[in-house]
C-alpha positions as CSV (number, residue, x, y, z in Angstrom):
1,X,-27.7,-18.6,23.2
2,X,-27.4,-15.6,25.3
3,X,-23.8,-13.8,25.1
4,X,-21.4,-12.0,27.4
5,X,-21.3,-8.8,25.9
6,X,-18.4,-6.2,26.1
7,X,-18.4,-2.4,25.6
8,X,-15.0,-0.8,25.6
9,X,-15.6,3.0,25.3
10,X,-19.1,2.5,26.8
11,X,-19.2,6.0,28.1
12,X,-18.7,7.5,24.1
13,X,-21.4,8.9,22.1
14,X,-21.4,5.4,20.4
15,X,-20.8,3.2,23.0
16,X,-23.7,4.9,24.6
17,X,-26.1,4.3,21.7
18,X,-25.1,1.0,21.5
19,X,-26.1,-0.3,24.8
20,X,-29.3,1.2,24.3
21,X,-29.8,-0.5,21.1
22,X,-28.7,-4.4,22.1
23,X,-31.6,-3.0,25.3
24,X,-34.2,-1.9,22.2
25,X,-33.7,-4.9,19.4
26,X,-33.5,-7.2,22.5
27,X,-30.1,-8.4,21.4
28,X,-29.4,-11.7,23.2
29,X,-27.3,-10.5,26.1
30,X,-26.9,-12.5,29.5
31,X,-24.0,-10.0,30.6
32,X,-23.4,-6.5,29.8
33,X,-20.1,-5.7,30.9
34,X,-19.3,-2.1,30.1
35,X,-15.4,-0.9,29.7
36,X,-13.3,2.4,29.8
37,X,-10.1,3.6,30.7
38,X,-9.0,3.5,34.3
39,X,-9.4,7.4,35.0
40,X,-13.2,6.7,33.9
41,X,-13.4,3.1,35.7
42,X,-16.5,3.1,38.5
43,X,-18.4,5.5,36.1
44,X,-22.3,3.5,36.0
45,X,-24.0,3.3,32.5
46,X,-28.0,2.5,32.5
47,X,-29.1,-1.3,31.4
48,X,-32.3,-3.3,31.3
49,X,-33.0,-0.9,34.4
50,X,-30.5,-1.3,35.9
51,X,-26.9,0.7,37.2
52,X,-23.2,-1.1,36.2
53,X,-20.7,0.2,37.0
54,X,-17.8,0.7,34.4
55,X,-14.2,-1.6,34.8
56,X,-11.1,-0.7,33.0
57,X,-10.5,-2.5,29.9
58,X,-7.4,-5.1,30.2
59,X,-6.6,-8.0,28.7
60,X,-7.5,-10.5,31.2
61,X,-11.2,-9.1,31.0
62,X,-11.5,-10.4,27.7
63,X,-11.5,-13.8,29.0
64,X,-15.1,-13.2,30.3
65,X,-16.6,-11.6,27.3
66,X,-18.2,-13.9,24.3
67,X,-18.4,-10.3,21.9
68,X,-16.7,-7.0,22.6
69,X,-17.8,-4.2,20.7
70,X,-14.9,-1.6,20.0
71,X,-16.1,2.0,20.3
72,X,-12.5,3.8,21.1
73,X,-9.4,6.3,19.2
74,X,-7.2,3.9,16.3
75,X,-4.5,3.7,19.4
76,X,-6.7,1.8,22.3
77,X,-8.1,-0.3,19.2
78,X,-4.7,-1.5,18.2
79,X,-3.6,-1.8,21.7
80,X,-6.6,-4.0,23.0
81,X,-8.0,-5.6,20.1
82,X,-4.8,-8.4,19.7
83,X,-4.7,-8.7,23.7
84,X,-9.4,-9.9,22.8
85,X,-7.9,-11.8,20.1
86,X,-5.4,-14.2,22.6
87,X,-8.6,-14.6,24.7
88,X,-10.9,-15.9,21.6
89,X,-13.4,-12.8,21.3
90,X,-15.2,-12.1,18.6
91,X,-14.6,-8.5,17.9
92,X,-16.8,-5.8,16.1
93,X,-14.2,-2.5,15.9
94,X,-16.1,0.8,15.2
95,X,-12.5,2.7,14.9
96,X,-10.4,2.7,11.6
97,X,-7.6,0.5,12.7
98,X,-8.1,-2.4,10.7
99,X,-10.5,-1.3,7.3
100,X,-7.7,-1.7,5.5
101,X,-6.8,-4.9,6.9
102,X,-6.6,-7.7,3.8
103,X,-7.5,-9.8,6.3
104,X,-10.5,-7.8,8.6
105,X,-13.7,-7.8,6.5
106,X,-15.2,-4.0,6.0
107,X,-19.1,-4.9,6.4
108,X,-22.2,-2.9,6.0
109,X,-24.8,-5.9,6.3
110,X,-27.5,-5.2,3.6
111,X,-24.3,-5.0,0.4
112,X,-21.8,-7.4,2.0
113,X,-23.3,-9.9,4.6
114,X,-21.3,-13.0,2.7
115,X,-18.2,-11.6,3.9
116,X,-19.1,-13.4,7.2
117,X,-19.2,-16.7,6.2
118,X,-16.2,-17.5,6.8
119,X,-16.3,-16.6,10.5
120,X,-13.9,-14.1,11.2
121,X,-13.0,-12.9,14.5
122,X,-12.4,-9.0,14.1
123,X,-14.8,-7.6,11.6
124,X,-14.4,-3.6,11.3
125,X,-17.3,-0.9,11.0
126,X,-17.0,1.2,8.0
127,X,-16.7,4.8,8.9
128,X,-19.8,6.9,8.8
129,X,-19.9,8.8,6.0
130,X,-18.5,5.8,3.6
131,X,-21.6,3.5,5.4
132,X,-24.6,6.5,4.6
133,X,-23.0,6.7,1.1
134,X,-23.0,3.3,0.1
135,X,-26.4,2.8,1.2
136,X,-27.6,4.9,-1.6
137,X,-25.6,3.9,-4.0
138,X,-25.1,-0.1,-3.7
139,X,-29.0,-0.8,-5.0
140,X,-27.8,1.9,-7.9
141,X,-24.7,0.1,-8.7
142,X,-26.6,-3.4,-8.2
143,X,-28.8,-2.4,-11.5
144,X,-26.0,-0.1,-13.4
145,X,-22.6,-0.9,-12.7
146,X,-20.9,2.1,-10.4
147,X,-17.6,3.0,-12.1
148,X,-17.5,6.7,-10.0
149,X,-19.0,8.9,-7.6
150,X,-18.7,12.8,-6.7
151,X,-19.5,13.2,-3.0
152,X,-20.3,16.3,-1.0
153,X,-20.9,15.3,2.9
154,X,-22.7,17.8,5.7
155,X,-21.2,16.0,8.6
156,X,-22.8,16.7,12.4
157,X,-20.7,16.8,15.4
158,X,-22.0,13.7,16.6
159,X,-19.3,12.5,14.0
160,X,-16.8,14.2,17.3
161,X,-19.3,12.3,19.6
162,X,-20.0,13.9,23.2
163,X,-17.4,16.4,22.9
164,X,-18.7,17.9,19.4
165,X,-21.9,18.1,20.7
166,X,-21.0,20.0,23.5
167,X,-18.8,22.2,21.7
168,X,-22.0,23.2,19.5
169,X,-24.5,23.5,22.2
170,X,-21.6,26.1,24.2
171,X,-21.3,28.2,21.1
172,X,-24.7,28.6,20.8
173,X,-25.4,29.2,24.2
174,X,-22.4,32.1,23.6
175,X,-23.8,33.6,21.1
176,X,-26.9,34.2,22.8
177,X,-25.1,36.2,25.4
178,X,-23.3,38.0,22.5
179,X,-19.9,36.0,24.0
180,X,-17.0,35.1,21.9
181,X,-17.1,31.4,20.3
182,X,-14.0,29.9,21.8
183,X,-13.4,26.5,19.8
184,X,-11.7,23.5,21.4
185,X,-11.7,20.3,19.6
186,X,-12.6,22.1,16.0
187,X,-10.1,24.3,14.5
188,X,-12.6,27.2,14.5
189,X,-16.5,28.3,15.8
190,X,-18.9,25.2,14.6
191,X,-21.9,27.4,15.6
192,X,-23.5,29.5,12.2
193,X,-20.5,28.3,10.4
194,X,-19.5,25.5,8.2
195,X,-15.7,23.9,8.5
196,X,-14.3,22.2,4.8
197,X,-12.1,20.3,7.1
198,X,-13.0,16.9,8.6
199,X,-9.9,15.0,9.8
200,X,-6.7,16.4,9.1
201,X,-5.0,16.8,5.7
202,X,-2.6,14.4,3.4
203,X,-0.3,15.7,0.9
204,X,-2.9,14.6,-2.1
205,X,-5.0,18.2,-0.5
206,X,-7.2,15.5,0.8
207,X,-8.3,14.9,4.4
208,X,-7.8,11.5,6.2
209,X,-12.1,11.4,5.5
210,X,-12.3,12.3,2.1
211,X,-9.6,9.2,1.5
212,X,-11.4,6.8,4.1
213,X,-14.2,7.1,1.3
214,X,-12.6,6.2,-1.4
215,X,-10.5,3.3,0.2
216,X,-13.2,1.6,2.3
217,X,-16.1,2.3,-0.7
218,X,-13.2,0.4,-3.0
219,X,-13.3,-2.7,-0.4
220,X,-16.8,-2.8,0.8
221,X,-17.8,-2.6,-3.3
222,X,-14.9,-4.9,-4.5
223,X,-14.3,-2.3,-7.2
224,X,-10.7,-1.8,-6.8
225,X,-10.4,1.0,-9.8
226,X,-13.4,2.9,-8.4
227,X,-13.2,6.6,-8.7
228,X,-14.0,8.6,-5.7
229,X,-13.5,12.5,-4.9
230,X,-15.2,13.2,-1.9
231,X,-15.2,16.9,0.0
232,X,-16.4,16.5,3.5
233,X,-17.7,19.6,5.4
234,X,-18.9,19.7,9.4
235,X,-21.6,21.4,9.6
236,X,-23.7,23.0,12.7
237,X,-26.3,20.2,13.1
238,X,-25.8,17.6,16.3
239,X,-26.5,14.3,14.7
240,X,-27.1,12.5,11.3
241,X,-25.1,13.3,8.3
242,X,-26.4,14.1,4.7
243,X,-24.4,13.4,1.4
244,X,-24.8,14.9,-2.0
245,X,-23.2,12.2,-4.5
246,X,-22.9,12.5,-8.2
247,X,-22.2,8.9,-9.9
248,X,-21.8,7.9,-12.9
249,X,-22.7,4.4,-14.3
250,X,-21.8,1.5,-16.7
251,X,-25.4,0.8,-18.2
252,X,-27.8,3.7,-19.2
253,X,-29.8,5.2,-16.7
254,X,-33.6,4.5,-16.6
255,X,-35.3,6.8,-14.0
256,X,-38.1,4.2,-13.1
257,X,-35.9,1.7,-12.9
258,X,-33.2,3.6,-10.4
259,X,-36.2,4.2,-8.3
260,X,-37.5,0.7,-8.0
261,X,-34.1,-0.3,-6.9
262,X,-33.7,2.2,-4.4
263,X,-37.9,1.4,-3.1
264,X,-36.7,-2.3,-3.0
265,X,-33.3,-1.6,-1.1
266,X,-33.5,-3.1,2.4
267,X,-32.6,0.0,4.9
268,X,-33.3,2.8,2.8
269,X,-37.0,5.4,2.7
270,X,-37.0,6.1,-0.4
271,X,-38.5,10.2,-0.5
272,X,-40.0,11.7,-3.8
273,X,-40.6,14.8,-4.8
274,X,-45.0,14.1,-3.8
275,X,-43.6,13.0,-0.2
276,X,-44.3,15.4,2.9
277,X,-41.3,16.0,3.2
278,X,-39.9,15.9,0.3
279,X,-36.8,14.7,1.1
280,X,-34.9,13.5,3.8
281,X,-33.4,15.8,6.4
282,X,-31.0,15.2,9.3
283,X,-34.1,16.2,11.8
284,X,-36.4,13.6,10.7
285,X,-33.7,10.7,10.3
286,X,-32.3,11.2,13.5
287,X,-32.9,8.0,15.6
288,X,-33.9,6.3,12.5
289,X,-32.6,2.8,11.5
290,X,-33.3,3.9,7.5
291,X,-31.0,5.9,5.7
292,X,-33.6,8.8,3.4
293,X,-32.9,8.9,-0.3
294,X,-34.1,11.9,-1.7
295,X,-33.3,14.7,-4.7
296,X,-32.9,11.8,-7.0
297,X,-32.3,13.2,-10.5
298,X,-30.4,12.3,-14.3
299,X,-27.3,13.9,-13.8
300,X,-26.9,16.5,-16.6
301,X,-22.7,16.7,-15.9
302,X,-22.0,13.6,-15.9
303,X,-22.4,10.3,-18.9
304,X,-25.2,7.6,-17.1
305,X,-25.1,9.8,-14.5
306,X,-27.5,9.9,-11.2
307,X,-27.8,13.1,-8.6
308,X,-29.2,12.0,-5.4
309,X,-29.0,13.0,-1.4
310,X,-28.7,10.2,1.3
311,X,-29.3,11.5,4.9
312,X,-28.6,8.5,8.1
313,X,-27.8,9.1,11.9
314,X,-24.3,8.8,12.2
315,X,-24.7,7.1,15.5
316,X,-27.0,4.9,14.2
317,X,-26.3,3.1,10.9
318,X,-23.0,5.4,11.1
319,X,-21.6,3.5,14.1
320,X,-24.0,1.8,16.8
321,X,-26.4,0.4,14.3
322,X,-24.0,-0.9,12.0
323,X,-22.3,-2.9,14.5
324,X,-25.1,-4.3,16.4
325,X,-26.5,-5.5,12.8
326,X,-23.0,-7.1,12.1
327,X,-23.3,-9.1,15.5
328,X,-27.3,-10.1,14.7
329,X,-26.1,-11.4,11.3
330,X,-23.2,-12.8,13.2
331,X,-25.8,-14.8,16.1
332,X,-27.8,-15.7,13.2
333,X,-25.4,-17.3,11.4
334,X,-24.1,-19.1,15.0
335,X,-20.9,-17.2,15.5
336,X,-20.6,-16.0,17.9
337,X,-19.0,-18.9,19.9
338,X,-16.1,-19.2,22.1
């Protein structure tokens, strides 16, 4: 079965990784049909060799597409996605829109595949930072019963997609000509600098990111009394954020036995302290389909308590990745049917 395959936001940092990824894992594909807004419309993306030329997403275009990936803000989600949903899509929704959707399973495919057995039509993509995360510490909880976790993220601006990355790559360019740093879409200069600020802030003293960890780590983990504090920090790198997390655990900790899990994960490189390098690093798990556990450590703060760092391209199992594995587990179990 070959699918008609939709892109909306296929000219995004994501949606751009994306289509080079169902090209790379040989995704079964008859169409590629690549989407935007109307201003962007005519705009070609590069498949299989060939030029197409991007249409404006509306709902009667859904009517031709088998699978439409959503790469777009929360507002075009929740615009479009009920108008694929008349027309019988199945839909894969990087945005936030739905996670918290009772109904709209929150999937990372190695911890929750089972969710999709019951052949939903819109399944969500955690966001990234939750998705790196969990990667470490699911095989952890698996063998010790997670009850909470501390996390520290160092966020790229690939998490901003194009536009972050440009706004980096100006800086730096401005500083080399000993110009002023004039920030755009961050609140001040990315370059040399690191922002505690990712998303904007609820009354908690929390940011919409540090909460999208705790809520979507709850739901992916079905732990609803999980505790999760979580500072997130954008940081001058361009893509694939790291994470420091602190968790504490149920059973006693056995340091063998933590490592085995983590060696045994599916999706993880597991980096000790012998390794060359010795840990992961957002350089050498960029464009990397593993997430890099490294720094793993007893935790002297915290009762059963593990230290580790998780590093993962955030356009890659962060987004892209994520969502392409959904649909292979999807095509594999034969859902993807209209």
């Amino acid at each position: 079965m070959n699918y008609k395959i939709g892109v909306i936001g296929a000219l995004g940092a994501v949606g751009q990784e994306l289509i080079k990824l169902i090209e790379e894992r040989n995704f079964p594909c008859e169409t590629l049909l690549p989407l935007a807004s109307a201003r962007s419309a005519g705009t070609s993306v590069t498949f299989r060799g060939s030029q197409i030329s991007t249409q404006e997403a509306t709902e009667d275009t859904f009517k031709e597409i088998d699978l439409a990936f959503f790469c777009t803000s929360n507002a075009v989600a929740r615009d479009l996605i009920p108008k694929a949903k008349n027309k019988d899509c199945i839909i894969i929704d990087n945005s936030a829109a739905f996670r918290q959707d009772p109904e709209v399973p929150l999937i990372i495919p190695e911890i929750n595949a089972s969710a999709l057995d019951e052949a939903p039509q819109l399944i969500a993509n955690p966001n990234c930072s939750t998705a790196i995360a969990l990667m470490g510490l699911y095989p952890l909880h698996q063998q010790f019963g997670l009850t909470r976790f501390i996390a520290s993220t160092y966020q790229a601006v690939s998490g901003n997609g194009v536009a972050g990355i440009n706004e980096l790559s100006t800086q730096i360019n401005a500083w080399q000509k000993d110009e002023p740093a004039q920030p755009k879409i961050y609140p001040h200069p990315i370059a040399f600098n690191l922002i505690p600020q990712v998303d904007s802030f609820l009354e908690s003293g929390y940011t919409k990111e540090e909460h999208k960890m705790l809520e979507e780590s709850r739901k992916i983990l079905e732990l609803p009394e999980l505790h999760v504090s979580t500072t997130c920090v954008r940081v001058p790198t361009m893509r694939a954020h790291a994470i420091a997390i602190n968790a504490e655990f149920q059973k006693p900790i056995n340091l063998s036995e933590a490592q085995a899990a983590l060696k045994e994960f599916s999706g993880i490189d597991y980096y000790d302290t012998q390794a060359t390098p010795p840990y992961p690093m957002p350089l050498n798990q960029t464009q990397n389909i593993h997430c890099g556990i490294g720094r793993l450590r007893k935790d002297t703060a915290l009762d059963n308590g593990l230290a580790f760092w998780v590093v993962g391209d955030q356009l890659w199992k962060g987004a892209a990745l994520n969502a392409l594995q959904i649909a292979e587990t999807l095509h594999s179990k034969q859902q993807i049917l209209k």
